[in-house]
N, C-alpha and C positions, 0 to 999 in steps of 0.2 A: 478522642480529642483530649489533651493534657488541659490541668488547670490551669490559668494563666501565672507565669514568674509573680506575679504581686500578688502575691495572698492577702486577701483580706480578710478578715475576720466573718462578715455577713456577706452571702449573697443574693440576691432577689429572684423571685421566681422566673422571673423572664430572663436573669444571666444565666441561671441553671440549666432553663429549656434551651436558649442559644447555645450553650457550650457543649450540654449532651444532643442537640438535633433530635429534640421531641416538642410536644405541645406541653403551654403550660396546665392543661387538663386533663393531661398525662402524669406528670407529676404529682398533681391536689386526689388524681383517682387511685396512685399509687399510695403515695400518703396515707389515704383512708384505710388499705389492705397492707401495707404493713409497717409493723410496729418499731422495724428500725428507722423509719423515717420520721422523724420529729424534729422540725425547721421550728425554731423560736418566732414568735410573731410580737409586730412590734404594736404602738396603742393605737394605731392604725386598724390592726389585724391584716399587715402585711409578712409573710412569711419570710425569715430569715435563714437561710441555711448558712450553714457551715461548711467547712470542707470534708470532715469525718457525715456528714449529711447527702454531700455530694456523691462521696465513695463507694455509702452504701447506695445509693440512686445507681449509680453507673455499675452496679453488681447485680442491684434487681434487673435492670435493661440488659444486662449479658445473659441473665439466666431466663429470663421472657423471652428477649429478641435474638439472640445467637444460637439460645441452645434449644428453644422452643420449649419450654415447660409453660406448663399452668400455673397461676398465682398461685394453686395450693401446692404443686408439686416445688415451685419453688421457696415457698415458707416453710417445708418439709426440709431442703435441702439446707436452708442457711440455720435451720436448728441444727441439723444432724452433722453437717459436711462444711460448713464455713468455712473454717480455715483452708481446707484442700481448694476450694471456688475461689476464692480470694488468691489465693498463689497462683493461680490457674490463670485468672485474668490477668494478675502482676506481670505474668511472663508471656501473655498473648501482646499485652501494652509495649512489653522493653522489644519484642522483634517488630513489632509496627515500628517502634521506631529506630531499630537496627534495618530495616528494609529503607524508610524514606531516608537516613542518611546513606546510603549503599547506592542508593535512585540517588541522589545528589553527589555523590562519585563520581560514578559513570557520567552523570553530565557534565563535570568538570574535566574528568579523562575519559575519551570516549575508547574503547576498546579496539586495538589497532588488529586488521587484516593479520592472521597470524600465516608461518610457511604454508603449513598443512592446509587451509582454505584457497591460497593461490596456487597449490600443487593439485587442491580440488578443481580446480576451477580451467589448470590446463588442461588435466585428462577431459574435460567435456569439453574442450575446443576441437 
């Protein structure tokens, strides 16, 4: 899921977890394990993220939940290999959303009967 066109500056734990489809105690457990996660907290002691907050969230969630590592295998990787992971998911992101505009095509022009399926279609008659 993209961040939404209105960037704000802060967001709250509970826009973070709606936007990524996790628990907010998913979030505050990753927080605690790793060290790119540092959400500003207001005099509340409400957490504030950011968007560079949210980035790296949505990088630890591809390397947990997509590619299956362990916490430490993947604090192992974002020392060692960050940039390659980060291009890796950039470009997993632009064909998700090169597929759902494609899926929005096709429903606009539905793909017409071509010869070669009704020359199929005679031979089985």
């Amino acid at each position: 899921m993209a961040i939404p066109e209105v960037v704000k500056v802060y967001y709250s734990i509970g826009e973070v977890a709606e936007l990524l489809q996790v628990n907010d105690s998913t979030i505050r457990f990753w927080e605690g394990e790793f060290e790119e996660i540092k959400p500003r907290k207001n005099r509340k002691g409400n957490r504030q993220f950011t968007v560079q907050d949210i980035e790296n969230i949505k990088l630890i969630q591809h390397l947990l939940k997509d590619k299956g590592y362990t916490i430490e295998g993947a604090k192992k990787i974002l020392k060692s290999k960050r940039k390659n992971v980060v291009n890796q998911l950039e470009a997993i992101e632009k064909l998700k959303e090169i597929r759902i505009f494609l899926e929005n095509l096709l429903e606009l022009f539905p793909i017409a009967e071509t010869q070669e399926t009704n020359d199929a279609k005679d031979l089985k008659s």
